[in-house]
C-alpha positions in Angstrom: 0.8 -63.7 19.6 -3.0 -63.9 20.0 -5.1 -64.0 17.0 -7.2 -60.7 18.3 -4.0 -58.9 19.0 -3.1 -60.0 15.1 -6.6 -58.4 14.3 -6.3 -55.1 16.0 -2.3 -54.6 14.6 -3.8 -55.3 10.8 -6.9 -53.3 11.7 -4.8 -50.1 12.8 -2.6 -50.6 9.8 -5.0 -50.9 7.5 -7.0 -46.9 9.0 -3.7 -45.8 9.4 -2.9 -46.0 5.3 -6.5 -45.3 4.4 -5.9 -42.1 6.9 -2.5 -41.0 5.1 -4.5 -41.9 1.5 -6.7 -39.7 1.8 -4.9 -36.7 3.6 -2.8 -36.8 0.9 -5.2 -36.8 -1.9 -6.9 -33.7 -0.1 -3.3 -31.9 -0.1 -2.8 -32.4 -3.5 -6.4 -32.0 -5.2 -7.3 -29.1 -2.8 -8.3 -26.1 -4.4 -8.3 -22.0 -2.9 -11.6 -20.2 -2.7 -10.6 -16.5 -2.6 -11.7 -13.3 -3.0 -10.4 -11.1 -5.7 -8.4 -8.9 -2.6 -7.2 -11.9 -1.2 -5.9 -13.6 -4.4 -3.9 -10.0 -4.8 -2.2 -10.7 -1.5 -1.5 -14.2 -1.8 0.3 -13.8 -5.1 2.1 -10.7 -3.4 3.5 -12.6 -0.6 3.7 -15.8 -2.6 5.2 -15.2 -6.5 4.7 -19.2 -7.1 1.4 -19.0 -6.8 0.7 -17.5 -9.9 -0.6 -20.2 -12.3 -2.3 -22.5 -9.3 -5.5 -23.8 -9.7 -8.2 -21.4 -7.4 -11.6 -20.5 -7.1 -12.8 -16.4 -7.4 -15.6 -15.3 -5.7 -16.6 -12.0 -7.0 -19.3 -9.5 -8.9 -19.1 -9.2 -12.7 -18.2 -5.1 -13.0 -21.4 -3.7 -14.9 -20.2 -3.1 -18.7 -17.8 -5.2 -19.1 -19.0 -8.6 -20.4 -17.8 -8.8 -23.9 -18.7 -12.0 -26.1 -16.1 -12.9 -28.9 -18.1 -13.6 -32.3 -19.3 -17.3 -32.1 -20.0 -17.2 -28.4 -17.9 -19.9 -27.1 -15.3 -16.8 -25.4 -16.2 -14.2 -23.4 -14.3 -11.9 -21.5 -15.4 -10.0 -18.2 -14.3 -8.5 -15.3 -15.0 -9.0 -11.7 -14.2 -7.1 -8.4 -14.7 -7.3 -5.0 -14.3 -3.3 -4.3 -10.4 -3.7 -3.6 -9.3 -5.3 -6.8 -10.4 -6.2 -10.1 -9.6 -9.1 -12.3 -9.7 -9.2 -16.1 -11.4 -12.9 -16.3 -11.7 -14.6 -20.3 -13.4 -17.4 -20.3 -13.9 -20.3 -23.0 -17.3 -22.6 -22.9 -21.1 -22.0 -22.6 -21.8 -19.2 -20.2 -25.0 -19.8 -17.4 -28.2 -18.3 -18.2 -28.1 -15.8 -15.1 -24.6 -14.8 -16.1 -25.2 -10.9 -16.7 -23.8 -7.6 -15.5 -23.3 -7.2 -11.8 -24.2 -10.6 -10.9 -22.0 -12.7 -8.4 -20.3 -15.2 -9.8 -17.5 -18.0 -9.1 -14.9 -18.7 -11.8 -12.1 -21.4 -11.2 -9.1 -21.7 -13.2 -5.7 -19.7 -13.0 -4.2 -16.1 -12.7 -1.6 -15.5 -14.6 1.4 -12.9 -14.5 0.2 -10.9 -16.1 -2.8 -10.5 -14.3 -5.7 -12.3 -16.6 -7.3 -14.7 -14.8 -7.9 -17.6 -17.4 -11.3 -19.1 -16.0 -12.0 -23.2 -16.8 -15.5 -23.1 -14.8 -17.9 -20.1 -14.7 -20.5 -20.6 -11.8 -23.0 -17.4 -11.7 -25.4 -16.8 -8.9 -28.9 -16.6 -9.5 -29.5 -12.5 -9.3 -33.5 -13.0 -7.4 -34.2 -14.1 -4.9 -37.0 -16.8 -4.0 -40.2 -15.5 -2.3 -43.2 -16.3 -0.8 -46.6 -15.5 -3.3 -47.6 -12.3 -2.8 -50.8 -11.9 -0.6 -53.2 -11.4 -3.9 -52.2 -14.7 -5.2 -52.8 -16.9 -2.2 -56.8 -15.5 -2.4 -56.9 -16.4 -6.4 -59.3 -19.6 -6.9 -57.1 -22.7 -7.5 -54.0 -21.1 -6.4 -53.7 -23.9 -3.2 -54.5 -26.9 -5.3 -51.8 -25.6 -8.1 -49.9 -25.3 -5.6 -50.3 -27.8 -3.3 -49.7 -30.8 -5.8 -53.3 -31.7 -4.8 
């Protein structure tokens, strides 16, 4: 056998396991992004899913934050329209984590229908503008701005 045919054989041996490595990894590390509707179906159709690792996307329903004495546990509950979520969540909660702001938790739903979050990810509630027109006229305002 030729040296180069040696090559390619090792070559396509050696993608072929680094292939398989890392579509296994990906199957076994992946985790679900769902909405709170969604998650609902899933564990309808599925009963084992209960207790898997996901990620909620949803709104914080307006009222309902409510921070255990010592602030290291708050409970919440978020909704996207179809179904809500009781969430509780143990750790340091964002700045921009307030009432009706989007937010993504991660962690797991159990049966009875808690959702015990591990990460709490809250979207920033404004959004970033341009100056408004009175500012750009203000003396200095391009060389603050300009890093000049």
């Amino acid at each position: 056998m030729k040296p180069r045919t040696k090559f390619l054989i090792g070559g396509a041996l050696v993608l072929g396991t680094a292939g398989y490595l890392m579509a296994s990894s990906i199957k076994d590390t992946a985790v679900y992004y769902l909405t709170p509707g969604e998650l609902s179906a899933k564990t309808v159709s599925d009963p084992t899913f209960y207790d898997t690792g996901v990620k909620v996307g949803a709104r914080v329903v307006p009222g309902s934050i409510v921070r255990e004495p010592g602030g290291r546990q708050v409970s919440f509950r978020i909704s996207d329209g179809s179904k809500t979520y009781n969430v509780i969540y143990r750790g340091i909660t964002p700045d921009t984590f307030t009432d009706g702001v989007d937010v993504v938790v991660e962690g797991r739903l159990d049966r009875a229908g808690t959702f015990h979050a591990t990460t709490l990810l809250a979207k920033c509630a404004s959004r970033y503008e341009n100056a408004p027109e009175k500012y750009k006229t203000t003396p200095g305002y391009r060389a603050a701005t300009s890093g000049a």
